[in-house]
N, C-alpha and C positions, 0 to 999 in steps of 0.2 A: 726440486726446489722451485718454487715458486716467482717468476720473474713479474719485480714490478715496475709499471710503464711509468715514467716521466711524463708529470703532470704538463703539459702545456700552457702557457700563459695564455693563450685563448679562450683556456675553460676557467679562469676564475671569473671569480663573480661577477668583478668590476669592471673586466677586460672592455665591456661594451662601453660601459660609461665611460672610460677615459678615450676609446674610440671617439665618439661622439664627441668630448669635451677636445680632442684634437684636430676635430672637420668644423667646429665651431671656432676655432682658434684661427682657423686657416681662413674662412670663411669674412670675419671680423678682421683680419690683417693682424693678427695676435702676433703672430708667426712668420716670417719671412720666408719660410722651406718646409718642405714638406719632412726634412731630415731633422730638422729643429723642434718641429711641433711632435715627432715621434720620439725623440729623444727626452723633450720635459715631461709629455703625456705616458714615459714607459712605454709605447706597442709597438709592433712590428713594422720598420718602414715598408716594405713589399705590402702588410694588410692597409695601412694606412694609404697608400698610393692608389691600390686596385680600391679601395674606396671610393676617393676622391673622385678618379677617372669612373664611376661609375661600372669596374668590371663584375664587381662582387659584392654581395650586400650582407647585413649582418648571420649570424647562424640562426637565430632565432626564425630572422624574419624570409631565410631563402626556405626554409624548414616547413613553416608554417602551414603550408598548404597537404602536407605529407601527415598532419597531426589528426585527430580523431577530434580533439577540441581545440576552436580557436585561442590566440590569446585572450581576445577578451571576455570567453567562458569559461576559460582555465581562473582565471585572474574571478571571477565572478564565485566558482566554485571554493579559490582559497578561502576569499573573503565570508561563506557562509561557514567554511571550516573554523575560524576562527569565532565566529557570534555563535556558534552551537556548542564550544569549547569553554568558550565563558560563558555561557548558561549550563554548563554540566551534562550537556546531551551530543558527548564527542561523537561523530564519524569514524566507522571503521573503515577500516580501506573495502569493502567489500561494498560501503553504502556509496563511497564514492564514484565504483564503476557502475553501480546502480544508475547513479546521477548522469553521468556521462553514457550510459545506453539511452535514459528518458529524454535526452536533450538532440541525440544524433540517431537516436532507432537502431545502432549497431553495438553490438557484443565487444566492448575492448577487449585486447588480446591480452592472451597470461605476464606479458612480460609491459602492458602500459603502464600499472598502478607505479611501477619501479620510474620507468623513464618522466612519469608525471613526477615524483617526488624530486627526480635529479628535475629536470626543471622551474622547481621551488622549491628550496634546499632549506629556506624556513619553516619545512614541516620536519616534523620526527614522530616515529612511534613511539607511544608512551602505556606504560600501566598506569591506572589514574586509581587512586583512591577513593572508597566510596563514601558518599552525600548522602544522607538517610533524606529523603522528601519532605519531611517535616522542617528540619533544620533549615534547608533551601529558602521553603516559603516563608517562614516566619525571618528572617532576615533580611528585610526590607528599607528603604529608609524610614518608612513612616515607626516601624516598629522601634526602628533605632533612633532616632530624632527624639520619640518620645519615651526612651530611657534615657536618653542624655539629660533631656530637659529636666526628667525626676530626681536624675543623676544632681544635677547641679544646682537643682533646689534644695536637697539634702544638704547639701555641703553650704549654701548660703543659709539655710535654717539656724545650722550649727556651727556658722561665724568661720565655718574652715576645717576639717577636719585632719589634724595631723598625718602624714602618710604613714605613719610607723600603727596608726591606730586604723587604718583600712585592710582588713584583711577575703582571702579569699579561701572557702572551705571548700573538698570532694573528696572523691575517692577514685581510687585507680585499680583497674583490676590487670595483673598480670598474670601470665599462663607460665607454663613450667617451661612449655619447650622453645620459648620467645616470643609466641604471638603468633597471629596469623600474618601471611605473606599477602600482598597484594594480588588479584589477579591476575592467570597465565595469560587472558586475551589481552592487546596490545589494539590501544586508540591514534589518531591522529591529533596532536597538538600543534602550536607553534611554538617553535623555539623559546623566544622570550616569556613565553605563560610562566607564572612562579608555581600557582599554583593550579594543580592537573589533579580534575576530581570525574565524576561519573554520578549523577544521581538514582541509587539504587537504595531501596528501602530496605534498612535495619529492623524496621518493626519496633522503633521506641516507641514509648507509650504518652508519653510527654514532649511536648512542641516547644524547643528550645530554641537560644539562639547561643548557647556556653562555647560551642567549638569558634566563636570569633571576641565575647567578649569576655568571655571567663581566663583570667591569666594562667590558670593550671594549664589548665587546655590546650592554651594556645602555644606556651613556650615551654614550661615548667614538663607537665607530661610526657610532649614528645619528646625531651631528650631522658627522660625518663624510658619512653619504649624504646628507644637507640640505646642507650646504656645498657638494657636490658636484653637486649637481643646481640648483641655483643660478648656479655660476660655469658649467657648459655651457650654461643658456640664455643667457647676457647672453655669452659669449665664443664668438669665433669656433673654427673646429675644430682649427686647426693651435696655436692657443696654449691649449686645457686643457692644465693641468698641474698636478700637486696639489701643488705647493708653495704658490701662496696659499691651500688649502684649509686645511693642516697648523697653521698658529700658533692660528687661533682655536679650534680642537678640542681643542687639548692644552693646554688652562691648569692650573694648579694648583686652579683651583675646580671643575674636572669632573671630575679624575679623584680629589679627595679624594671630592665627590658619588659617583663612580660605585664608590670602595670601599667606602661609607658604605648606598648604594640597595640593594647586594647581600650583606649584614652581613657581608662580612671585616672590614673594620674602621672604627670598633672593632665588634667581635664581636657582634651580635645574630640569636641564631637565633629571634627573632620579627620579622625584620621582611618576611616575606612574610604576605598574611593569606589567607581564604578564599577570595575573589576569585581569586589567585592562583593557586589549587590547582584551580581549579574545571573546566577543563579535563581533565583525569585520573579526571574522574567520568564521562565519554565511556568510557572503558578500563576502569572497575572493572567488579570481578564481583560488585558488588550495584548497586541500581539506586534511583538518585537521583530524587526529586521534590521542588516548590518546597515553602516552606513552608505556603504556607495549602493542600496536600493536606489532606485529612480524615483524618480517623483513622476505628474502625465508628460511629457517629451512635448514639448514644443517644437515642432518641425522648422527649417529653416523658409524665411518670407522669400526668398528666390531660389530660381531653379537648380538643382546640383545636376551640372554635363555628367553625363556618363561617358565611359571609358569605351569606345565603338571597337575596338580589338580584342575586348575582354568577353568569357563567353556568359552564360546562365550555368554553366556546371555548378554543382556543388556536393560535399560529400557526406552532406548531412539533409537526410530526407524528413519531409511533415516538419521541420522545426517547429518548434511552439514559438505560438504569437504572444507579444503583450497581452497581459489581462489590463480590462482598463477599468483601474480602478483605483484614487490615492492613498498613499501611505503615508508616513512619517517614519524616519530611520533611527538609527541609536543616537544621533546625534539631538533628537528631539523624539526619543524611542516608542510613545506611545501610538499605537496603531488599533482601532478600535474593530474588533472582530465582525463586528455589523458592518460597519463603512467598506469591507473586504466581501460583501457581498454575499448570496448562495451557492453561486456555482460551484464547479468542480475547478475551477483554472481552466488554461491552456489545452488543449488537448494534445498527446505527445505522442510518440510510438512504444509507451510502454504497457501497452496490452490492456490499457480501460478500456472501457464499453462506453463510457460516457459517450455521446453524440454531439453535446454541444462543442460548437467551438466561439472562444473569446474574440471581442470586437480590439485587431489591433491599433495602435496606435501609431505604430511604426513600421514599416514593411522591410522584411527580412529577403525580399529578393534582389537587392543591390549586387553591384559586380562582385563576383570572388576570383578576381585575378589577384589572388596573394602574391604572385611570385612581382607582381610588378610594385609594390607596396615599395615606398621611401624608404630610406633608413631612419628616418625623423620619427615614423610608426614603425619599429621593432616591437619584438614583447616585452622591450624593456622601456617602453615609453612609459613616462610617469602621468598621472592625473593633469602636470599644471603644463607640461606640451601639451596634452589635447584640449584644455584650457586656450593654450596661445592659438593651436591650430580652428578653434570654434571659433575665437574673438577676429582671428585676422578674416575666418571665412566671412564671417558677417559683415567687415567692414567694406567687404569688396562692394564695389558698385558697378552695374554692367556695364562694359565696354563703351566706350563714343563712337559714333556713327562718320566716319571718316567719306570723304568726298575720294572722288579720282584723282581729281588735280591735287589734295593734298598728299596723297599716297605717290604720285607724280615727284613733287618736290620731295619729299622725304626720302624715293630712292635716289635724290640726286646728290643728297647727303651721306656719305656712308655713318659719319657720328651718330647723327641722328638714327640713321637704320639701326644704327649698335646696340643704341640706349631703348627704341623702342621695341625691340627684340628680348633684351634683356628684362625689359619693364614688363612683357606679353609674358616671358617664360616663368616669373615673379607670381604673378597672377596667375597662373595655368596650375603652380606650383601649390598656389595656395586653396585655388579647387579642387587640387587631386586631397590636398590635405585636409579638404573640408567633408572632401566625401568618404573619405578614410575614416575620419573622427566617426559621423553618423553611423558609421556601414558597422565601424566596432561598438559603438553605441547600443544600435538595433541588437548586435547579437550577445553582448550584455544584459538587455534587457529581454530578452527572450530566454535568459537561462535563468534569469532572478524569476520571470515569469513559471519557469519547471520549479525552484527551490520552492517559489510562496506557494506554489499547487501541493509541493508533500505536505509544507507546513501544516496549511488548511485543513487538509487530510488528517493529519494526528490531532489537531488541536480538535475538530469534531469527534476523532473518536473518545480522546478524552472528555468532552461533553458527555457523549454517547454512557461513558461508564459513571461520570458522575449521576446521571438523570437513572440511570438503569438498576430498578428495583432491584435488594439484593435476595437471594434465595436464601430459603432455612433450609436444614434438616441436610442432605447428603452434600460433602464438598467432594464430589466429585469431577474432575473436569467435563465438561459436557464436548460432544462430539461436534464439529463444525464441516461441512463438506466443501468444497469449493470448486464449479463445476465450471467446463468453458461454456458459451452463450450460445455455439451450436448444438452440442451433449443437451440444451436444456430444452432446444428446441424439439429435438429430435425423440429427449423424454417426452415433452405435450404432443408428438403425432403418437408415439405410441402408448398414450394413454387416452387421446382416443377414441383410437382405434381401439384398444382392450373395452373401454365404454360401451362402444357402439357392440362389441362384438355380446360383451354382458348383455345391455339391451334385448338384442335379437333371440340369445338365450332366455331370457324371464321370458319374453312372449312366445317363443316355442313351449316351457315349462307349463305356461300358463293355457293353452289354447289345450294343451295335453293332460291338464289338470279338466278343464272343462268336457273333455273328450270320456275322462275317465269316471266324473260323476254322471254325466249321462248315459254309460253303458252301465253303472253300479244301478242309477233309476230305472233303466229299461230292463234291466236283470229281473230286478224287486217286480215290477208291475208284471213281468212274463212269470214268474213263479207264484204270484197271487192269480193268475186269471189266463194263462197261455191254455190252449187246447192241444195234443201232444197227437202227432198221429203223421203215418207215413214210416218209412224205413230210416233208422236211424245209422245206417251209413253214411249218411252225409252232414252228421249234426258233427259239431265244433265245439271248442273245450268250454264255450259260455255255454251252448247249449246242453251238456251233460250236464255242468254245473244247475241250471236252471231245474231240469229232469231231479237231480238229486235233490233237492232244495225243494219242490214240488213232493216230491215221497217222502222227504225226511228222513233223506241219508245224507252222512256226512261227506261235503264236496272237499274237502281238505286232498292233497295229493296232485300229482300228474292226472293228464287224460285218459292215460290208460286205466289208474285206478281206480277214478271218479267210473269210469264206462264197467267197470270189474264190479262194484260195489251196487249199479243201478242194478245192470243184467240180474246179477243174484237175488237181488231185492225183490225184481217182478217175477222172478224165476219161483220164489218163495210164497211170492202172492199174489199168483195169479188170478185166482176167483174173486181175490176181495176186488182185483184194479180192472177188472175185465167188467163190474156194475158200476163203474166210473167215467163217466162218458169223458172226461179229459183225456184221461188214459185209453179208452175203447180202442183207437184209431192208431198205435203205436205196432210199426212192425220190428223185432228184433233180429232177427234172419238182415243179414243183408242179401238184398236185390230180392229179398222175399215177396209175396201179390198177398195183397189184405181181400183178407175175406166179405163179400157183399154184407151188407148190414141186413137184420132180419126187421119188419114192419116193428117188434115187439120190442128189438133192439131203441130202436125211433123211437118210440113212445117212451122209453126209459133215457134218451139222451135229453130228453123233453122235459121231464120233471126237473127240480129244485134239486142242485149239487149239494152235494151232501158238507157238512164240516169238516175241515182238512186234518188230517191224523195227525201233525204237528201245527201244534196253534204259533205257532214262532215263527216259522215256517207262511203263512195262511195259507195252509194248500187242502185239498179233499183227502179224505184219508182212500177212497179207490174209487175205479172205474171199472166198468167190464172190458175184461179184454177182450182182444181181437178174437172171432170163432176159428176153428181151424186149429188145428194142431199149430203149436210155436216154431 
């Protein structure tokens, strides 16, 4: 059996705020006792005491320094959660801790995305329904402004058109087994969102805007697909039929609602508001951000004391700096894609290559003594505190230059010492508050500075595929590799190296090519014109070849064969190669002695060689051989 723990009033929501509205009560003389202002304010007298007395401070803010995101990039990350939600491109909790590595360079643990959610309990996972792309864009105001205007021309043309004579025509297609379910993956919304959508393309073929002003559509159908998904679970298959669906869908009270939800009638071209449009900011060609984006920071005209106790630690590395560059929020939503610059953003710890980094505007190296933080900056400080905390900082003006002698008199007053002690601690108060405000400022603006860097990033790529010729013929997905930047370095040394090593090959190939037509030349020139003579023991496989090619035998074979096929050859004919003064001088014998030449021999080497017995060949067809037995 499962034991459940007893909620504690320090964990609801508002625990803090009534804290605070009880140390303000006390502060202002609201309250007489500290038992009084805990008793109207609901909290704990013992929290409200160690308060006061400064033992303890809120959970948020003793916490704070223990967190992976500060509050004011928690608070920075909702707020992008929610303007990606109303534009139909929800965050999955997956992109979130994505966000939160690019912003701190560290891997959130399995169990933060949970603790982040309890700490903004305005979020919830949601299945969203899908936005075909087409629908999105074309629902704009311009588009809608100028169907209303048509809209209400029509109806001034023709003096008014009775409601009972405006009608709406379509068709509805329903499936047997109810329809399709929404998808299993689960988004991040906020609570109050009505509507929770996903822009994901249908592949309609036609660019509508009927899912917001057409009244089927809008009221009439969907309880048409609720009726209908309804009566298929509870009835068996052979009796759906949409006739019990039809009476309770079509009453008189939903489809005046559904002409009334989509201003036909009566006529309201304000009754879509921003929310509605928000969508379409997906497709525009300027680029939208939430409201609390910053504008460029105007730094404060006097000095902010730092905290001398406090260290330089921090537990977020490389933060990313401001990009400096103006914007416009939703509040005045246009933000022109050009005026945002080329760069890449900030540069973060999320494993770009990019090299540059942005010029900031603000310096992110302020104290991070969290633990010493007021309780006036909790996480739970609103907007218009850090409002009062900017406006009191500014109004300070630096201290008066006090003499000895008045310091003198003052401590002979204790009153005075009181009040001006109290007045110093007031002031000291409002400088810790001022640098507080900034120090959360800068690191606000340094996570919007990570947010507008992905942004940039997708909205080019979307450029990228709209400019991106399309291909014919195979739709096949094409292969993309994606390599780290030292793997690519380490491909260019060894490529080359394979280069150079090719290189050195072609000019060995080639020196051995030249090698080899100058012994084929010297072949040819010794077989037309060598004089052959000596003991052929010592001749080599060019040389037999040469021998054979000379007599006009065939050199085809090994050494041995080519040497098999000459011997035979002069062995055959001997008398004709022995009146061949080429041939005369050849000893077959190894280590054989050539017989002395005779005077007659002489006068026969002397004459004109005769024509070679193979004209293909150019060689003499014989010579006299050697005298002397072989």
């Amino acid at each position: 059996m499962a034991i459940l723990r007893r909620r504690r009033a320090s964990e609801e929501a508002n625990y803090e705020n009534r804290v605070q509205a009880a140390l303000a009560g006390l502060k202002a003389k609201k309250y007489k006792s500290k038992r009084q202002a805990a008793e109207k304010e609901n909290v704990a007298l013992s929290t409200l005491s160690d308060r006061a007395n400064g033992k303890h401070k809120a959970w948020g803010t003793a916490f704070a320094s223990r967190q992976l995101l500060k509050p004011a990039q928690e608070t920075v990350v909702v707020d992008w959660v929610r303007h990606n939600a109303e534009t139909g491109r929800p965050f999955h909790s997956t992109d979130i801790k994505n966000m939160a590595y690019e912003m701190t360079g560290e891997v959130p643990g399995k169990n933060w995305m949970k603790r982040f959610a309890g700490r903004h309990p305005e979020l919830v996972n949601s299945r969203p329904a899908k936005l075909d792309p087409k629908r999105a864009t074309n629902f704009n105001k311009s588009t809608i402004n100028d169907y209303f205007q048509k809209l209400a021309s029509i109806f001034e043309e023709y003096g008014g058109i009775p409601p009972e004579q405006i009608w709406n025509m379509d068709e509805k297609g329903i499936q047997l087994g109810g329809g399709r379910n929404k998808g299993k993956k689960k988004y991040v919304f906020l609570k109050d969102m009505r509507d929770r959508f996903r822009i994901q393309s249908d592949n309609l073929e036609l660019a509508t805007t009927t899912h917001k002003t057409q009244p089927l559509d809008v009221v009439i159908f969907t309880h048409v697909q609720t009726k209908w998904s309804d009566h298929c679970q509870t009835s068996a298959i052979m009796k759906r039929h949409i006739d019990p669906v039809r009476p309770p869908c079509f009453t008189t009270e939903l489809v005046e609602k559904a002409f009334e939800k989509t201003g036909i009638y009566p006529l309201n071209p304000d009754v879509f508001t921003d929310a509605d449009f928000a969508p379409s900011k997906s497709f525009s060609s300027k680029m939208h951000v939430p409201e609390s984006f910053p504008d460029d920071i105007d730094p404060p005209s006097s000095e902010i004391p730092t905290n001398p106790e406090a260290g330089d630690e921090s537990d977020t590395e490389n933060s990313p700096q401001v990009e400096e560059f103006s914007t416009q929020t939703d509040a005045n939503p246009d933000v022109d894609m050009e005026d945002a610059g080329e760069g890449d953003g900030c540069e973060s710890d999320s494993g770009s290559d990019s090299s540059s980094d942005c010029d900031s505007t603000v310096s992110t190296t302020l104290d991070d003594d969290d633990t010493a933080l007021d309780t006036s900056f909790s996480s739970a400080t609103t907007s218009q505190s850090q409002s009062t905390a900017e406006s009191n900082f500014r109004s300070l003006k630096p201290p008066a230059v006090r003499s000895a002698y008045e310091d003198e008199r003052l401590a002979e007053d204790p009153e005075s010492m009181k009040a001006e002690i109290e007045k110093l601690r007031d002031e000291l108060q409002k400088y810790w508050d001022g640098l507080q405000f900034w120090k959360s400022r800068a690191e606000a603006s340094a996570a919007h500075c990570t947010m507008i860097k992905r942004e940039l990033a997708e909205a080019r790529e979307q450029i990228a595929n709209l400019e991106k010729k399309k291909r014919r013929g195979s739709k096949k997905t094409l292969a993309r590799v994606l390599v780290h930047h030292e793997y690519v370095e380490e491909f260019k040394k060894q490529e080359a190296e394979r280069l150079e090593k090719e290189n050195a090959e072609a000019e060995k190939r080639a020196q051995k090519d030249a090698a080899e037509a100058a012994r084929v030349s010297r072949m040819a020139e010794e077989t037309r014109s060598r004089i052959f003579s000596g003991s052929v023991s010592s001749y080599k496989r060019d040389d037999w070849v040469v021998l054979a090619r000379a007599l006009g035998v065939s050199d085809s074979g090994n050494m041995k064969e080519v040497s098999t096929r000459v011997r035979d050859y002069i062995s055959e004919h001997r008398e004709e190669l022995s009146e061949n003064p080429r041939f005369s001088g050849l000893n077959l014998v190894s280590g054989g002695r050539r017989q002395p030449v005779t005077p007659e021999d002489q006068g026969a080497s002397q004459s004109t060689i005769p024509a070679p017995l193979n004209p293909s060949h150019h060689i003499a067809p014989s010579i006299s051989a050697p005298q002397g037995p072989m």
